[in-house]
N, C-alpha and C positions, 0 to 999 in steps of 0.2 A: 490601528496600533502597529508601529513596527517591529519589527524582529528584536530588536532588544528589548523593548515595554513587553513582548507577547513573555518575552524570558523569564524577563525579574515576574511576571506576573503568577507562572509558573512554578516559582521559588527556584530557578538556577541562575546559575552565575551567569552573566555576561561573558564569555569569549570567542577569540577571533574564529575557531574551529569551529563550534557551534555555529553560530550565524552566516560560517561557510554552507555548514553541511544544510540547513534552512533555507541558505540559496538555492544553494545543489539540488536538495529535493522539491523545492517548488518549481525550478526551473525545468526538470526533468520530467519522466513518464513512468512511475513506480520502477525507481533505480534500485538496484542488487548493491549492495556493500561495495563491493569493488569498481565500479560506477562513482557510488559516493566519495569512495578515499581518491579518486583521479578528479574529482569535482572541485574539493576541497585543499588539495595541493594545487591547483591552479587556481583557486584563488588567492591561497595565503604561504605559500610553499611548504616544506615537507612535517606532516604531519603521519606520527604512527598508526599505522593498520588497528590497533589496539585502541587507540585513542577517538577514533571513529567507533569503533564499535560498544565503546563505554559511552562515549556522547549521545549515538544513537539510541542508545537504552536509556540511558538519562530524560530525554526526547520525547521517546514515547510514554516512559511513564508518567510525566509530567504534563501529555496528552497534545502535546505539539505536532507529534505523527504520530503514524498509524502504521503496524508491521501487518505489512501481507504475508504469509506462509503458507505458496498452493503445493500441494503435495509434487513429491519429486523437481523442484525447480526452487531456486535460491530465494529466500527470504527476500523482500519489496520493501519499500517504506514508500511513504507519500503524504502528502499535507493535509490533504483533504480528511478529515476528522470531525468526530461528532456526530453524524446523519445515517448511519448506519445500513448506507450504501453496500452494495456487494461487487464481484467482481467478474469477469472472463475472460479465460488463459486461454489462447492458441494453446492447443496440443503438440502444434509441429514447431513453431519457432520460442513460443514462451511468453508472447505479448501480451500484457495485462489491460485492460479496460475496466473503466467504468461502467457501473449500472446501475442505476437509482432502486431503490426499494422497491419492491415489485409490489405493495397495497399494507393501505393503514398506516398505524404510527409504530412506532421502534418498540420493541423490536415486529417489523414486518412477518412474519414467519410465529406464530407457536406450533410446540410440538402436544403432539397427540397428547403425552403424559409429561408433565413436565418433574415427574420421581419430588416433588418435593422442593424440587429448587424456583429460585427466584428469578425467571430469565427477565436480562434486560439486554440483550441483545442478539440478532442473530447474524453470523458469516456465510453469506453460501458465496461460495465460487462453482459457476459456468464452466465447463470444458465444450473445446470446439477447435473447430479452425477458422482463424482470421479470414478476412476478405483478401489480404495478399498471397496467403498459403493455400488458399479455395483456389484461388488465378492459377495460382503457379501449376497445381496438381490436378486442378482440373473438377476439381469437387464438388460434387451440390450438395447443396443440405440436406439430409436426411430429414423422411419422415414415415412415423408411421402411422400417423393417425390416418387411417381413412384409406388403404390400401392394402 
């Protein structure tokens, strides 16, 4: 289906910013807002800072993206939705990756006590250093098992 049918499917409107900003973040690597408003003015010209960021919400909750929020570092979005994948931030530079579900079905992960609620899914995010900011600095992987 495309990026319009995926819309109306969703129950939103069809317009040009939208299916900008669907470009933009398909096209990209879990883009920061400000990524996305430069994505989206180049493809359809000037669209408000504002207008992106109501689209965006619009987006996710209609389940088209998915907002990443790794502590200390800018809000993400990304297409990739529904499978309840998780994530890993370089520490040094910010770069976001993919990681598949580390075992079973969604959500991968229960907590010890779940108080009462109903989990159906879990977020974790990976802290590390990428394999460019490992190069640069000189880094090995830390371990401690077994040392």
């Amino acid at each position: 289906m495309d990026d319009a049918g995926r819309l109306r499917q969703a129950g939103l409107r069809v317009t040009a910013a939208r299916l900008a900003i669907l470009q933009t973040v398909g096209g990209g690597d879990h883009l920061d807002v400000e990524a996305i408003h430069r994505g989206v003015c180049d493809r359809v010209g000037q669209v408000s800072l504002q207008a992106v960021y109501d689209s965006l919400n619009a987006l996710h909750c209609g389940g088209l993206l998915r907002r990443i929020e790794p502590a200390g570092s800018p809000t993400r979005y990304e297409t990739r939705v529904g499978d309840n994948h998780h994530h890993l931030v370089c520490r040094n530079c910010g770069r976001v990756a993919d990681v598949d579900c580390a075992v079973g079905h969604a959500p991968c992960l229960e907590p010890a006590s779940d108080a009462g609620y109903l989990v159906d899914e879990a977020d974790v995010i990976y802290w590390g250093l990428c394999p460019l900011c490992r190069a640069e600095t000189g880094s090995a992987p830390s371990c401690s098992a077994g040392t």
